[in-house]
Backbone as JSON, one array per atom type, in Angstrom:
{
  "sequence": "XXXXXXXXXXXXXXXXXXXXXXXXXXXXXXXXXXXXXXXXXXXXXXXXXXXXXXXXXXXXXXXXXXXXXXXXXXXXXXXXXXXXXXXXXXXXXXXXXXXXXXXXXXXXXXXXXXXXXXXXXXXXXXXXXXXXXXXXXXXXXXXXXXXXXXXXXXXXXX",
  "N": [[106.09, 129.1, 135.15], [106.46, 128.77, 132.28], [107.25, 126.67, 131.31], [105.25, 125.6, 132.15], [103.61, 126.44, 130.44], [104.62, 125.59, 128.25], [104.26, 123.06, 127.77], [101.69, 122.59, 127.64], [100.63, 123.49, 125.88], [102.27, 122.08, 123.71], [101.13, 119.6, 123.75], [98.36, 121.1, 122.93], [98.83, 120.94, 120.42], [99.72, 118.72, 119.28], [97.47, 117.27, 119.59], [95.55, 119.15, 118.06], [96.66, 118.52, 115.56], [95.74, 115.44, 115.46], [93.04, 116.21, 115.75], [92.69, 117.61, 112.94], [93.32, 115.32, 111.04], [91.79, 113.68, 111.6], [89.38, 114.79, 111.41], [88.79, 114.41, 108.52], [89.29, 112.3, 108.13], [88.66, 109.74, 110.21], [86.59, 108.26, 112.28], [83.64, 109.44, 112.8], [82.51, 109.88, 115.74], [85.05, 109.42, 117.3], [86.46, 111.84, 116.19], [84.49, 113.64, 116.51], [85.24, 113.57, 119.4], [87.97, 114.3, 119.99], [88.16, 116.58, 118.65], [86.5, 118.41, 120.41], [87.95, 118.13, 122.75], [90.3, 119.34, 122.22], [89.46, 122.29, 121.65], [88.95, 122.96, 123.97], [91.18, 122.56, 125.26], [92.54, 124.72, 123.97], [91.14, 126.77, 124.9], [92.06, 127.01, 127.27], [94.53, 127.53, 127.21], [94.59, 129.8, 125.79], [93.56, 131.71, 127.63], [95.2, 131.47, 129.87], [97.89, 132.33, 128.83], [96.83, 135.05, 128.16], [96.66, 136.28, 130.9], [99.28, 135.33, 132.08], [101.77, 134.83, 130.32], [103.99, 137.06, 128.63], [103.25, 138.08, 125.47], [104.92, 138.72, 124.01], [106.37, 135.85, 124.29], [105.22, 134.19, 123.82], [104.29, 134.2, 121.44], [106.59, 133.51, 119.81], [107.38, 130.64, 121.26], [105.1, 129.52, 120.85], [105.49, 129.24, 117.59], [107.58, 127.54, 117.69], [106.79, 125.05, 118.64], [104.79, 124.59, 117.09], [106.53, 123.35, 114.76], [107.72, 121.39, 115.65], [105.8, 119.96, 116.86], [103.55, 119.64, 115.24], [104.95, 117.16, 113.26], [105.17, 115.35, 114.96], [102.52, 114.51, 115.94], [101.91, 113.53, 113.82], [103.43, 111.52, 112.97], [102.75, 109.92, 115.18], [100.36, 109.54, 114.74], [100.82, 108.1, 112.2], [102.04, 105.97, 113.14], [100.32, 104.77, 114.41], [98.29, 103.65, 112.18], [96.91, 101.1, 110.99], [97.82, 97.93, 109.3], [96.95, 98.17, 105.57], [95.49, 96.67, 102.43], [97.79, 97.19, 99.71], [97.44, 97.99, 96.24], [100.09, 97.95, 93.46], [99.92, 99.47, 90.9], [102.45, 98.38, 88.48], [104.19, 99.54, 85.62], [106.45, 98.56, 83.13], [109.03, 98.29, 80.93], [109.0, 95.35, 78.3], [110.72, 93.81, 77.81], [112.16, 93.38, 79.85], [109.94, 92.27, 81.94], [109.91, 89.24, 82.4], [112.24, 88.72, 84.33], [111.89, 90.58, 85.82], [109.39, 89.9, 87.23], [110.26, 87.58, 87.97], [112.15, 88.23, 89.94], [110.2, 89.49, 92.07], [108.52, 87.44, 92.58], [110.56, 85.76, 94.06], [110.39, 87.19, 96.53], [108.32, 86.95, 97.58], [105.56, 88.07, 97.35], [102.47, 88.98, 96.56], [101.53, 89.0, 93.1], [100.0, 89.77, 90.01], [100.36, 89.85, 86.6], [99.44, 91.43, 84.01], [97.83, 90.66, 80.53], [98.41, 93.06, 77.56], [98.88, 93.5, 75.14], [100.45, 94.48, 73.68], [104.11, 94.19, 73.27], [105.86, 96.31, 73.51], [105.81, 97.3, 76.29], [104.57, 95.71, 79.6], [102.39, 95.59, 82.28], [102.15, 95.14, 85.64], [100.49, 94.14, 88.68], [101.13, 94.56, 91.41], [100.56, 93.26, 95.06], [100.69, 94.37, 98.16], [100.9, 94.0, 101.47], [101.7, 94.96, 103.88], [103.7, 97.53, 105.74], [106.51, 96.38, 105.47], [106.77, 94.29, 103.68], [106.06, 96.61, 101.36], [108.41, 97.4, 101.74], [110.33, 95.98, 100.68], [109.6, 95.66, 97.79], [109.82, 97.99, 97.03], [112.85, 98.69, 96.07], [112.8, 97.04, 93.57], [111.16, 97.61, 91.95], [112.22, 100.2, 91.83], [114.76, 99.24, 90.9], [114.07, 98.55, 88.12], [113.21, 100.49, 86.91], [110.43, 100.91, 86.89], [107.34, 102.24, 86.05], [105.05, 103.73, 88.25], [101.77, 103.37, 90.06], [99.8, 103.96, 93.12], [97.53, 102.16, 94.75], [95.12, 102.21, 97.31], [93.78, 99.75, 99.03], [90.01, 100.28, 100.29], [89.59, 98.37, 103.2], [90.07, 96.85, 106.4], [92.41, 94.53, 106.65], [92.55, 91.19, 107.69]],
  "CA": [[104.93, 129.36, 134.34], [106.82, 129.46, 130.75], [107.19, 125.65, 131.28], [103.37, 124.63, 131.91], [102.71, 126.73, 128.93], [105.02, 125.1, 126.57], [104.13, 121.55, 127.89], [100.11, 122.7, 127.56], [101.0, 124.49, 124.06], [102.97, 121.12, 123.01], [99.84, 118.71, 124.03], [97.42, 121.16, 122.03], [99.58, 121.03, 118.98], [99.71, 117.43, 118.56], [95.87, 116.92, 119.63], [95.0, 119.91, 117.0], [97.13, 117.93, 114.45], [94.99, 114.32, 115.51], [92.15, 116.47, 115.36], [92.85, 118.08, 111.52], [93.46, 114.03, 110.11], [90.6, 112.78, 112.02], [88.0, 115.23, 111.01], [88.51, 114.32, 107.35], [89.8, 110.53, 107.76], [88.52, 109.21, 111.28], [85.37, 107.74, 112.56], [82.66, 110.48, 113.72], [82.83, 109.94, 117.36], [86.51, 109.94, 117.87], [86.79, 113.14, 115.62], [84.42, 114.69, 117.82], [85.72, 114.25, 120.83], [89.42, 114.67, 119.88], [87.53, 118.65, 118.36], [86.15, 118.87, 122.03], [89.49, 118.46, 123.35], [91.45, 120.2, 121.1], [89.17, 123.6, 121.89], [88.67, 122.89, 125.44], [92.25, 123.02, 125.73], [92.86, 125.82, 123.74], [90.51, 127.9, 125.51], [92.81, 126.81, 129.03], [95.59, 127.32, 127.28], [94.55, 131.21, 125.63], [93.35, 132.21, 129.45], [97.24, 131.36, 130.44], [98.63, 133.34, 127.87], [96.4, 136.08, 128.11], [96.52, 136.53, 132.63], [100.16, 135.02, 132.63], [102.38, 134.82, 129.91], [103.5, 137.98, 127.9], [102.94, 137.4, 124.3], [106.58, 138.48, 123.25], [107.52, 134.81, 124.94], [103.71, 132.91, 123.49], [104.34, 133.84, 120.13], [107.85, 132.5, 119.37], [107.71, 129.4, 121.64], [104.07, 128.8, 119.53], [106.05, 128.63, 116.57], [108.68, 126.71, 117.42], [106.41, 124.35, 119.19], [104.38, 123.76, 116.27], [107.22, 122.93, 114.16], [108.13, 119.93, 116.2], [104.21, 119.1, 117.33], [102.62, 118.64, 113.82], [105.62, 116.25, 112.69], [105.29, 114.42, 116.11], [101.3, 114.39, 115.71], [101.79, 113.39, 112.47], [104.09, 110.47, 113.33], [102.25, 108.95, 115.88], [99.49, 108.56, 114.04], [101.48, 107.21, 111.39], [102.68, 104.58, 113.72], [99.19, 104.14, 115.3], [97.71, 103.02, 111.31], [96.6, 99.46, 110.85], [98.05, 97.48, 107.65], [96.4, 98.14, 104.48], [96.41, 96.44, 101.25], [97.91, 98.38, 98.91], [97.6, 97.32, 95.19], [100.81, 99.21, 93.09], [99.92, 99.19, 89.52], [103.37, 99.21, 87.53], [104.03, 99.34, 84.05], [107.63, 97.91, 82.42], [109.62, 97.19, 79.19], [108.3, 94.14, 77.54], [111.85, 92.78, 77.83], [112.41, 93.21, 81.51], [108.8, 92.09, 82.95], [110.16, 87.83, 83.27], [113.3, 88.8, 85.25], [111.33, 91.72, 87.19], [108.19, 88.57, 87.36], [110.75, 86.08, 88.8], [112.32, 88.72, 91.41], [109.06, 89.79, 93.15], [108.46, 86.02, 93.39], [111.55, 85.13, 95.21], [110.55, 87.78, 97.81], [107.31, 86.49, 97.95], [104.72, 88.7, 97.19], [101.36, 88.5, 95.53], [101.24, 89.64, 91.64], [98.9, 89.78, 88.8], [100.41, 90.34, 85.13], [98.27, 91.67, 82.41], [98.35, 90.83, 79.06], [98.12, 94.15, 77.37], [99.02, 93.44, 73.55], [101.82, 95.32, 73.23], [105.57, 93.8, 73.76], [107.01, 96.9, 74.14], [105.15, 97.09, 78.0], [103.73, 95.32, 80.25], [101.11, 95.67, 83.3], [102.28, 93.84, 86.63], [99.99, 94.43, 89.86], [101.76, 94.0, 92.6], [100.04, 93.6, 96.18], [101.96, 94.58, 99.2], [99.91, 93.5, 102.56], [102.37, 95.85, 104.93], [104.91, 98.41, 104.96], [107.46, 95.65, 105.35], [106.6, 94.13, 102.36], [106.54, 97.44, 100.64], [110.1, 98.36, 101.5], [111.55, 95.15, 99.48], [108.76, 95.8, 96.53], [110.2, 99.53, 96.34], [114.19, 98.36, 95.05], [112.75, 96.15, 92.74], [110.45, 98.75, 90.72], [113.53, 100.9, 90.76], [115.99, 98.92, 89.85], [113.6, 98.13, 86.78], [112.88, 101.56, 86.18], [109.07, 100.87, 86.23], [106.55, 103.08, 86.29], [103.85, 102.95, 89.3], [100.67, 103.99, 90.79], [99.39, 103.11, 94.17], [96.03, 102.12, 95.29], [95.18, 102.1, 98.75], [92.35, 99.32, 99.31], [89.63, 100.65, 101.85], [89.56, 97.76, 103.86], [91.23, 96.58, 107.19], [93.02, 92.78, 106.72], [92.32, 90.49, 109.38]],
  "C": [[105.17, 129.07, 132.86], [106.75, 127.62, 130.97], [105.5, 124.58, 131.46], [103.08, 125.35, 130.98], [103.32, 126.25, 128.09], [104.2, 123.74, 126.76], [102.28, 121.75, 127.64], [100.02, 122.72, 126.02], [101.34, 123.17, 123.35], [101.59, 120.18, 123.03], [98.47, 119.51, 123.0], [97.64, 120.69, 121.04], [99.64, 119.6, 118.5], [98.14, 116.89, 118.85], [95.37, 117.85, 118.4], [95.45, 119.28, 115.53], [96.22, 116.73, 114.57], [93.55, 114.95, 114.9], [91.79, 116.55, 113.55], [92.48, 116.72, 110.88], [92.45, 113.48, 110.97], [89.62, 113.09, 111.56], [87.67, 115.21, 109.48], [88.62, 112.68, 107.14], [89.23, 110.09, 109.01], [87.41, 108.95, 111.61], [84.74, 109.05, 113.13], [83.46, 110.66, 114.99], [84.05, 109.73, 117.42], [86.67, 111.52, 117.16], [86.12, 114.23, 116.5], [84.6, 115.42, 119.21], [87.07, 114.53, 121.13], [88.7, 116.08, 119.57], [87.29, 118.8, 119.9], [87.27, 119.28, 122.73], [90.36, 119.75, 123.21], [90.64, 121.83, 121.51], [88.79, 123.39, 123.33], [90.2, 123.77, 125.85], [92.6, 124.48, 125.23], [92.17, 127.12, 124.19], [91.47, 128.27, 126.9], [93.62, 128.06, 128.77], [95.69, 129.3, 126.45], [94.37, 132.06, 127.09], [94.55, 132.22, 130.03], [97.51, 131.93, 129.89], [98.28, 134.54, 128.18], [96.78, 136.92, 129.88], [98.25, 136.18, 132.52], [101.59, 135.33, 132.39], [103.0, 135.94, 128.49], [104.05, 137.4, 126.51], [103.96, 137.68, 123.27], [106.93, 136.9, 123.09], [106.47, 133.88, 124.0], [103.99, 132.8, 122.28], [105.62, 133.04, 119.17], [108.11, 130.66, 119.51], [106.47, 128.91, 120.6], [104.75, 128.13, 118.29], [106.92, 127.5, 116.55], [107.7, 125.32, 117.82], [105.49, 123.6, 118.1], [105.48, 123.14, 115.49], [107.25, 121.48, 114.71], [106.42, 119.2, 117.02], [103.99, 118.69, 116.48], [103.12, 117.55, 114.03], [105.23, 115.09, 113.68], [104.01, 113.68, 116.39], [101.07, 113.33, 114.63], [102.28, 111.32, 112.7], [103.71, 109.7, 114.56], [100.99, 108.62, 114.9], [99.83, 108.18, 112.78], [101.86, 106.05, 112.06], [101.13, 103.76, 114.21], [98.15, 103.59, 113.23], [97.8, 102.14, 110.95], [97.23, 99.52, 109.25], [97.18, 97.78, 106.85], [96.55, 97.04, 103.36], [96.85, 97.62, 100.57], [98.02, 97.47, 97.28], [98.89, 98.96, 94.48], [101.04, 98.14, 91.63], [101.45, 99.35, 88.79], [103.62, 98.81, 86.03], [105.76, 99.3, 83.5], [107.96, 97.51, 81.03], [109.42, 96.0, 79.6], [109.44, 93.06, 77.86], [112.48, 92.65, 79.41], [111.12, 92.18, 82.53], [109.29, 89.96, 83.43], [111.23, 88.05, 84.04], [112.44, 89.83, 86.36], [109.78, 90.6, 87.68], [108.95, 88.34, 88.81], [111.19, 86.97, 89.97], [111.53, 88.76, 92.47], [108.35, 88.18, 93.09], [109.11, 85.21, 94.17], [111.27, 86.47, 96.39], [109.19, 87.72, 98.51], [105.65, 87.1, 98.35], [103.79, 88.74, 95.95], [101.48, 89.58, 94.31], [100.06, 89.31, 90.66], [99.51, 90.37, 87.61], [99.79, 90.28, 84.74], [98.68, 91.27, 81.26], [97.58, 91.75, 78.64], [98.16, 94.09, 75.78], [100.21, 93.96, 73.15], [103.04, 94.48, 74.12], [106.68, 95.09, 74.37], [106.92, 97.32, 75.99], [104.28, 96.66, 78.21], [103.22, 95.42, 81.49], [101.61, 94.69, 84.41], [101.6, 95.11, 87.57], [100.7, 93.81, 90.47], [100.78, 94.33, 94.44], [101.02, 93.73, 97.41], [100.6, 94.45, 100.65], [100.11, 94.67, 103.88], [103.74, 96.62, 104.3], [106.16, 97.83, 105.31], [108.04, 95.07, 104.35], [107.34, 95.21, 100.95], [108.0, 97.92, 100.18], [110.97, 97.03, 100.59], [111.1, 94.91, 98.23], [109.82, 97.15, 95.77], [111.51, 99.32, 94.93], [114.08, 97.61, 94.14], [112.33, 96.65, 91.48], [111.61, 99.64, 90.71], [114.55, 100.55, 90.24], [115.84, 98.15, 88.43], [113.66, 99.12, 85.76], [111.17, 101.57, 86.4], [108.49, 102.12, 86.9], [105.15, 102.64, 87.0], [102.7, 103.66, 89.45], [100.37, 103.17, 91.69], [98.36, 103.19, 94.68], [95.97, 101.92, 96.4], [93.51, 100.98, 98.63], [91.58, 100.01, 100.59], [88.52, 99.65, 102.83], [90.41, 97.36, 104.83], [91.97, 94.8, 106.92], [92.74, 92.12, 107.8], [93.31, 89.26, 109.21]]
}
């Protein structure tokens, strides 16, 4: 019995986590019927607890079970999110921006420098298409030092 309630308990916990990031980020109709779910089950899954399992054993394994559901919730639908662009505004000494230019052009990623007026910094947009991209953008802004912000476009790429 203690085993169909963790494995019930584990399945809410990462549907109640899909649910949470869907019902603020996710299309209507999937959000609603991941909510349907998500209290369907938990109605099953309070009726077991309540007739089966005594609630010394419900409330510990709960905890532990969320611990490792969210993250796991969390991380699939991190794996399950389509590319983005991402535009990552950063800002650089004046005397670094043609060596930090020419790098992020040998790795082959789209930029946009500003001219801003000032020598002592300058304005490079950098676009990153995927988080492949991103990860050889990252060592480049730190081993400049620059300073970033990151825009998320809200469009999908095709």
């Amino acid at each position: 019995m203690i085993t169909i309630f963790i494995l019930f308990q584990f399945m809410n916990i990462i549907i109640a986590t899909f649910k949470s990031v869907l019902l603020i980020k996710g299309p209507k109709h999937f959000a609603a019927l991941i909510n349907a779910i998500s209290h369907s089950l938990n109605i099953a899954i309070t009726y077991f607890v309540s007739n089966e399992i005594p609630i010394y054993f419900s409330i510990p394994i709960t905890f532990l079970l969320n611990l490792f559901g969210v993250y796991m919730g969390l991380r699939i639908l991190e794996k399950m999110k389509k590319d983005q662009l991402w535009r990552i505004s950063t800002t650089i000494k004046g005397e670094d921006v043609k060596e930090y230019i020419d790098e992020l052009r040998k790795i082959g990623v789209q930029l946009m420098p500003y001219e801003t007026g000032r020598e002592d910094f300058k304005v490079v947009d950098i676009f990153s298409n995927n988080r492949n991209e991103t990860k050889m953008i990252v060592p480049i802004i730190k081993k400049y030092n620059a300073k970033y912000t990151v825009l998320m476009n809200q469009f999908e790429l095709h």
